[in-house]
N, C-alpha and C positions, 0 to 999 in steps of 0.2 A: 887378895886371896879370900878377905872375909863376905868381901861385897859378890862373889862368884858363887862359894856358897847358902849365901844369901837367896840369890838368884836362882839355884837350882834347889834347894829348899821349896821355894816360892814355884818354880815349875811341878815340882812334887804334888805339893797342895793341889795346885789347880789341873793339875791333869785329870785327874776325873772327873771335874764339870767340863770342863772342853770336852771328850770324849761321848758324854751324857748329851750335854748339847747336840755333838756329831751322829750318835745313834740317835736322837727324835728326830735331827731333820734327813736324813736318811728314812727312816722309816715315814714321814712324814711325804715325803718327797716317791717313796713305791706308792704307796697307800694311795698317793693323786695317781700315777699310773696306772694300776689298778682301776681305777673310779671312771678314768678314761677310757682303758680299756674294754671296760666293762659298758661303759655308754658306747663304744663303738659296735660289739657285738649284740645289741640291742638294735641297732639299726641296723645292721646287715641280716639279724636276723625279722627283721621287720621287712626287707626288701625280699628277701626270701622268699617269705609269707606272698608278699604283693605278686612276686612273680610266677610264683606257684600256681595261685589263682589264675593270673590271668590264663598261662599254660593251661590249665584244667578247662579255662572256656575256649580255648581257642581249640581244643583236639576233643571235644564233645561232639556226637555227631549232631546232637541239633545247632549248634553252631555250623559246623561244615555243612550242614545240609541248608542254613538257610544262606550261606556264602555261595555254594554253588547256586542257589536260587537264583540270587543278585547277579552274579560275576558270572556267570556259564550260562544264565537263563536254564538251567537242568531243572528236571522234574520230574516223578516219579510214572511210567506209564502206566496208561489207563487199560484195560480188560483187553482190549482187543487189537492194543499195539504189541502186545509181545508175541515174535515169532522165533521156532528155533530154526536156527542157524546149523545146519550139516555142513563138515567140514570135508569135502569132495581129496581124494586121494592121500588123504590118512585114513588108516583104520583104526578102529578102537579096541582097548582091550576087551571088550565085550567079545569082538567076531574073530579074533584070535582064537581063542580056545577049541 
């Protein structure tokens, strides 16, 4: 009986350094989560970034315009290539009225 509580005497004392211990590696243990977490969203927001950009050059029209250059051989006409085109049995709202 005296050795029992002995032993929970002795649990008494030390329950609050075990506990103490338990809340630093706890907190110790978010705190690296966090650190992770925090480096992970640093690179997604770095790839972000990356992708962003290239988006912004890839829908510029001096990009498109020099892509169809390449790839469609397109190119802007000169003076005396542009004609209009009448569009035969439509009318327009113009000859309506």
């Amino acid at each position: 009986m005296r050795a029992l509580k002995i032993l929970f005497l002795i649990l008494i004392f030390i329950s609050p350094f075990i506990l103490h211990v338990w809340k630093k590696n706890m907190v110790n243990a978010i705190n690296i989560k966090i650190s992770n977490l925090t480096r992970e969203v640093q690179n997604i927001e770095r790839n972000v970034m990356m992708l962003d950009s290239k988006w912004r050059e890839k829908v510029s029209s001096s990009y498109i315009e020099k892509r169809a250059q390449e790839k469609l051989k397109m190119r802007y006409p000169e003076k005396g290539e542009i004609f209009k085109i009448e569009y035969f049995g439509i009318e327009s709202k113009e000859n309506e009225g």
